[in-house]
C-alpha positions as CSV (number, residue, x, y, z in Angstrom):
1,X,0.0,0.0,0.0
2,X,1.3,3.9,-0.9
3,X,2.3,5.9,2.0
4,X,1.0,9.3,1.0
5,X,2.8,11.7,3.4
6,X,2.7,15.3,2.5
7,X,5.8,17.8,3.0
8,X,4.0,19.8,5.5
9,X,3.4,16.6,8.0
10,X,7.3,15.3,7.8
11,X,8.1,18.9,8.9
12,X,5.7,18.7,11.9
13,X,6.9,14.7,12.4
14,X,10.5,16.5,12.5
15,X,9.4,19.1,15.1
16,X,7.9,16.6,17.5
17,X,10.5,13.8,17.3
18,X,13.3,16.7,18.3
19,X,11.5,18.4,21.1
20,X,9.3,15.2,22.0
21,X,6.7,17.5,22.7
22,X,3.7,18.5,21.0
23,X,3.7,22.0,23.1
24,X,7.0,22.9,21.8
25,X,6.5,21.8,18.3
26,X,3.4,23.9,18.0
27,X,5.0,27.0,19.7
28,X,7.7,26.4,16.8
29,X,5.5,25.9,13.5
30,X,3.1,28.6,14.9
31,X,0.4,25.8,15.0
32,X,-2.3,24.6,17.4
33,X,-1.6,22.0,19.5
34,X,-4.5,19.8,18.4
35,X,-3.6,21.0,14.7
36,X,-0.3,19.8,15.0
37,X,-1.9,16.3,16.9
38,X,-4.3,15.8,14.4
39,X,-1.4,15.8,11.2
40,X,0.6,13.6,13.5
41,X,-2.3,11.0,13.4
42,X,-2.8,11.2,10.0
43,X,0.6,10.7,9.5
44,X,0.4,7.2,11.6
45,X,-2.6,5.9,9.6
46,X,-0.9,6.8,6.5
47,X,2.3,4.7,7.7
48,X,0.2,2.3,9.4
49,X,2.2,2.4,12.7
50,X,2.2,4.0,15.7
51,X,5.0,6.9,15.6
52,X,4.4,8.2,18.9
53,X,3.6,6.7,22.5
54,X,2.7,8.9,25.4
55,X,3.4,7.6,29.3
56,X,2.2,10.5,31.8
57,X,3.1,13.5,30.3
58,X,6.3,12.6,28.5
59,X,6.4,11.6,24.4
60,X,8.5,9.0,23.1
61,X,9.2,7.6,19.7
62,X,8.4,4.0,18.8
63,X,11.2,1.4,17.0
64,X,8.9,2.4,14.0
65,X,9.0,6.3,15.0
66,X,12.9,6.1,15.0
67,X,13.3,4.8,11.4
68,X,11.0,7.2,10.2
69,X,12.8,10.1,11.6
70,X,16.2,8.7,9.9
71,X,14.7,8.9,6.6
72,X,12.5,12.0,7.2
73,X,15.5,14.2,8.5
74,X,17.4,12.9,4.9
75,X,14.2,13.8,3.2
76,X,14.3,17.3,4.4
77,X,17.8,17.9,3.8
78,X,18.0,17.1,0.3
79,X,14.5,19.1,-0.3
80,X,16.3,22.0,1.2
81,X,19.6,21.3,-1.2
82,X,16.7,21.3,-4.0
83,X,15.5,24.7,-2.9
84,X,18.9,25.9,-2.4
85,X,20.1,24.7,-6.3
86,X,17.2,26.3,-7.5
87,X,17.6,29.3,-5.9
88,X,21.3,29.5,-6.9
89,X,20.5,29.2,-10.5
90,X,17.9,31.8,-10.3
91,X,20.7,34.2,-9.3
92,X,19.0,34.6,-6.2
93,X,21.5,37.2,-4.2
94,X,19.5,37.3,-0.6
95,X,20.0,34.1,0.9
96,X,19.7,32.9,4.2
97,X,22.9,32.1,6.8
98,X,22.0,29.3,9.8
99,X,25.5,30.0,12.3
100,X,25.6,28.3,15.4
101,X,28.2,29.9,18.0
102,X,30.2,28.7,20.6
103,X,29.0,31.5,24.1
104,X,32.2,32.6,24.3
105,X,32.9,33.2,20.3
106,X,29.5,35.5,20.7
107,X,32.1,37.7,21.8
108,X,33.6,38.5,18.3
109,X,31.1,36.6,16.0
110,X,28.6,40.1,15.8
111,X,31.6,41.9,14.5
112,X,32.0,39.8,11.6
113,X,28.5,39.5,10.8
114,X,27.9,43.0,10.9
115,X,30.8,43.4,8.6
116,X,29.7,40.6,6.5
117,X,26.2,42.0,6.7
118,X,27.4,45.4,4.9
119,X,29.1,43.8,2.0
120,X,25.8,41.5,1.5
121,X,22.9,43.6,2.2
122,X,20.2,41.2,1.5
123,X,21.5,38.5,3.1
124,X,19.2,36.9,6.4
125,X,21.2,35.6,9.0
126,X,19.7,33.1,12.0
127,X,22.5,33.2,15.2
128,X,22.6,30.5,17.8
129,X,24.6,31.0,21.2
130,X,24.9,28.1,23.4
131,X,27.9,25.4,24.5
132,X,29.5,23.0,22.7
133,X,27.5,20.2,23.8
134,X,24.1,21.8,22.0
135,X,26.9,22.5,19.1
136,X,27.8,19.5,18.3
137,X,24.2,18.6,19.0
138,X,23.2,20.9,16.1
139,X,25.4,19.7,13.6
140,X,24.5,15.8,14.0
141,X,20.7,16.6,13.3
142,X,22.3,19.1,10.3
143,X,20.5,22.2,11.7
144,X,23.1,24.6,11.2
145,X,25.2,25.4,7.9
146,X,28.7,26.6,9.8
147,X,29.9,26.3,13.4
148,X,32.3,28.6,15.0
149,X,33.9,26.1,18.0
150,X,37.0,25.9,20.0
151,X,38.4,22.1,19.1
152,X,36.0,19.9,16.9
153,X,36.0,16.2,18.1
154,X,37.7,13.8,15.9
155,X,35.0,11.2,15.9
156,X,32.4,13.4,13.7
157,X,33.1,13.7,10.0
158,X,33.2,17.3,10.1
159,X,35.3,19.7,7.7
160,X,36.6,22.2,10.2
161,X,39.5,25.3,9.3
162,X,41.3,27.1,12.1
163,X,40.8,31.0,11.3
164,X,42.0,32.6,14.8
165,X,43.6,32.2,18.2
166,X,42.0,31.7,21.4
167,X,44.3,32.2,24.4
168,X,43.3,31.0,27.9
169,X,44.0,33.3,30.7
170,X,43.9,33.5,34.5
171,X,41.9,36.7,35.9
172,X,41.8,37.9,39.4
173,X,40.7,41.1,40.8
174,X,43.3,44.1,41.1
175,X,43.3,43.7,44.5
176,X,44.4,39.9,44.6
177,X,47.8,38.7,46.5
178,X,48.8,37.6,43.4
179,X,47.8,40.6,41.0
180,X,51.5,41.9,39.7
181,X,53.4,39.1,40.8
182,X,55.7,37.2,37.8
183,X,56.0,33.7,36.7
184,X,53.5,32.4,39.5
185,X,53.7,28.6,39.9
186,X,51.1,26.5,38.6
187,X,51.1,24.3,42.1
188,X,50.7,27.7,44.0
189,X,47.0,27.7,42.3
190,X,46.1,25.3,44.2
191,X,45.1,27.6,47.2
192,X,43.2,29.5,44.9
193,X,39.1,28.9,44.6
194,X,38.3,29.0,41.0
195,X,34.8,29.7,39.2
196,X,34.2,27.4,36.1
197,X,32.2,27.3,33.3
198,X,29.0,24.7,33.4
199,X,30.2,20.6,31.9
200,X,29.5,20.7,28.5
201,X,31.0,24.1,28.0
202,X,34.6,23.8,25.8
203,X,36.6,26.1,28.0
204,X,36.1,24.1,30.9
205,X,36.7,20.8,29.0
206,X,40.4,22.6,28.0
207,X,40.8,23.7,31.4
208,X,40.5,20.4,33.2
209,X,43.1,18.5,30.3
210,X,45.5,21.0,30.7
211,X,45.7,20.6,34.6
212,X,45.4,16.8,34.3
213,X,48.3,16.8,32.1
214,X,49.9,18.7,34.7
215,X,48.9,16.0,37.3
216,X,46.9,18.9,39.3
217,X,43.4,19.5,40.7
218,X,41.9,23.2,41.0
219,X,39.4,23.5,43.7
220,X,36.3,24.7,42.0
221,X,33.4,24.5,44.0
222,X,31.3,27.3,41.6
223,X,30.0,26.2,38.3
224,X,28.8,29.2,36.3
225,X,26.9,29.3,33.3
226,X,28.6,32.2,31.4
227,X,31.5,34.1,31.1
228,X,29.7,37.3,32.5
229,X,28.8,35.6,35.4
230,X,32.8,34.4,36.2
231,X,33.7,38.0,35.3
232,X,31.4,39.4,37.9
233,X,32.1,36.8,40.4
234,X,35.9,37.3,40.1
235,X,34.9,41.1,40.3
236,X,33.1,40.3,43.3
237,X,36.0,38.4,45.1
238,X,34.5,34.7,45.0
239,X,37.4,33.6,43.4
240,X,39.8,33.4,40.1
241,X,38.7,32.3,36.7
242,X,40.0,30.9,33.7
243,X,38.3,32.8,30.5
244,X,38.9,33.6,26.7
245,X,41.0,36.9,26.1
246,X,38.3,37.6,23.4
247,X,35.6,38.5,26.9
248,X,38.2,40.8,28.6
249,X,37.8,43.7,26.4
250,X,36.2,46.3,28.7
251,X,37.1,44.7,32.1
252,X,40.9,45.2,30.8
253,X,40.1,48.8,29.8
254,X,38.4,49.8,32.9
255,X,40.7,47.4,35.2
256,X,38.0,45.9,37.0
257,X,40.1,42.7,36.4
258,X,43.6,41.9,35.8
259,X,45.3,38.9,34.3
260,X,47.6,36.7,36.2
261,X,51.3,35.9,35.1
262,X,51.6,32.0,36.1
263,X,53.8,29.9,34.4
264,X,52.6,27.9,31.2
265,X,49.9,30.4,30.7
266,X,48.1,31.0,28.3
267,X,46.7,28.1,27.1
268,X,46.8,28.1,23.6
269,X,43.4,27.3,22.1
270,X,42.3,28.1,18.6
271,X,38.9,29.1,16.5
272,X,37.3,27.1,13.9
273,X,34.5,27.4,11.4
274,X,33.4,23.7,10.6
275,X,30.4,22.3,9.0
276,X,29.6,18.4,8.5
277,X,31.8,16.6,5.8
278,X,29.8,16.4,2.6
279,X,27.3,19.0,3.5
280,X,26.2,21.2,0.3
281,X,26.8,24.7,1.2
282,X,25.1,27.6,-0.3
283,X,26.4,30.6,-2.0
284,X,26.1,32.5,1.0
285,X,27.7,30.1,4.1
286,X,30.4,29.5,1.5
287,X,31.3,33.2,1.1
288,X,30.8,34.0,5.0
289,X,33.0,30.7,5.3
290,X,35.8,32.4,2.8
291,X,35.0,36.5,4.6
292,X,36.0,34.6,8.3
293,X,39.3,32.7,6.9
294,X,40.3,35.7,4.7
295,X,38.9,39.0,7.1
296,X,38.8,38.2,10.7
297,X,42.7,38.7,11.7
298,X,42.1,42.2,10.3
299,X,38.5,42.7,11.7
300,X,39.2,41.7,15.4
301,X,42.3,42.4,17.5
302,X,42.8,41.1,20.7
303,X,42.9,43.1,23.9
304,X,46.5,43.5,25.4
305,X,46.6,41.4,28.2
């Protein structure tokens, strides 16, 4: 028997099976709730299976739900390559520009959109800010065209280009015993109280290998979810904390905070702009992809630490 499944319900199937909820999904087509429902049980009598199952309040996908959502989220991508070639070939100019930022890149990343923005006026861009975790996230269900990251992972086939450093440093406030003093041990750290980022978050994942490899353990009883909060808290006195250069702009400035001089510091990390291996990129992500490789050293300087 034909499955006749229209466009519209494998885009509402998508919605559902990421959020596994039917609130959400209809907050995110702009549906009803019983709208969106209603296609989903279509969709089931049309496939002849269950796609769905509900225990209390929580949705889950059946074995058959599973399978479908592996061919639907291949379905969707190359209809959006289709659009995309057929846009191209119209000489469509405007496209559209899906990033997905590392918290800490958000930093810089405005600058070169804003730049980008004024060579392409018609282009629509769509910016995400969130953690690596939700990054990587993002580019195995191919929601994003380009990442900006700190290190990829090597087990994802992902095409990734290094475009700028990203030096670690150690910031205390002015105040601090140790503001102004030279080549500072790494072992005399270890009185220091440090606030870190939230698991998940890069930074934090290259703080804790570097002091492994050094065969230490910081004492970090605060877990903060951004690099304001660190900033303020270090401010405030609660401790030290490790961050990007690229967030000390106007602390620096204003010497609210100072950076500490401790021996194998910084640590060296680097920025990348990646996007999954055999991913069809428009016009568009592959000019922004050429504009951060070619422009960035000469759009964004670092502050002097």
């Amino acid at each position: 028997m034909a499955m006749n499944i229209t466009f519209r319900q494998l885009q509402i199937f998508e919605s559902v099976a990421r959020h596994l909820s039917y609130t959400r999904a209809s907050e995110e087509l702009h549906l009803t709730q019983p709208a969106v429902s209603m296609q989903i049980k279509q969709l089931e009598q049309s496939v002849g299976l269950p796609l769905f199952e509900q225990l209390g309040k929580k949705v889950f996908l059946t074995d058959a739900g599973y399978e479908f959502n592996r061919y639907s989220s291949a379905i969707t991508t190359q209809l959006n390559e289709l659009k995309q070639v057929v846009d191209e070939m119209k000489g469509l100019k405007r496209g559209r520009l899906t990033i997905a930022v590392a918290s800490t890149a958000n930093y810089f990343v405005p600058r070169l959109l804003a730049a980008f923005c004024q060579q392409h006026g018609e282009v629509t861009v769509s910016l995400e800010v969130t953690n690596r975790e939700q990054l990587l996230k993002g580019l195995v269900e191919n929601r994003t065209d380009l990442v900006i990251m700190g290190q990829p992972p090597q087990d994802m086939e992902l095409v990734a280009e290094r475009f700028m450093d990203n030096p670690l440093v150690i910031i205390a406030p002015p105040g601090h015993a140790l503001a102004g003093a030279q080549q500072i041990p790494l072992k005399r750290l270890l009185e220091e109280i440090f606030l870190v980022r939230e698991e998940g978050s890069g930074t934090r994942s290259a703080v804790e290998r570097f002091f492994a490899a050094n065969q230490l353990a910081l004492s970090t009883p605060m877990e903060m979810s951004s690099n304001e909060a660190i900033k303020q808290g270090v401010e405030a006195g609660l401790g030290l904390g490790i961050v990007s250069l690229h967030t000390l702009s106007m602390e620096l400035a204003l010497e609210r905070l100072v950076i500490l001089d401790v021996v194998k510091f910084p640590i060296m990390r680097y920025w990348h702009i990646v996007h999954r291996s055999g991913k069809r990129l428009s016009l568009v992500a592959q000019g922004f992809q050429k504009f951060v490789k070619e422009e960035s050293r000469q759009i964004l300087k670092l502050p002097a630490a």
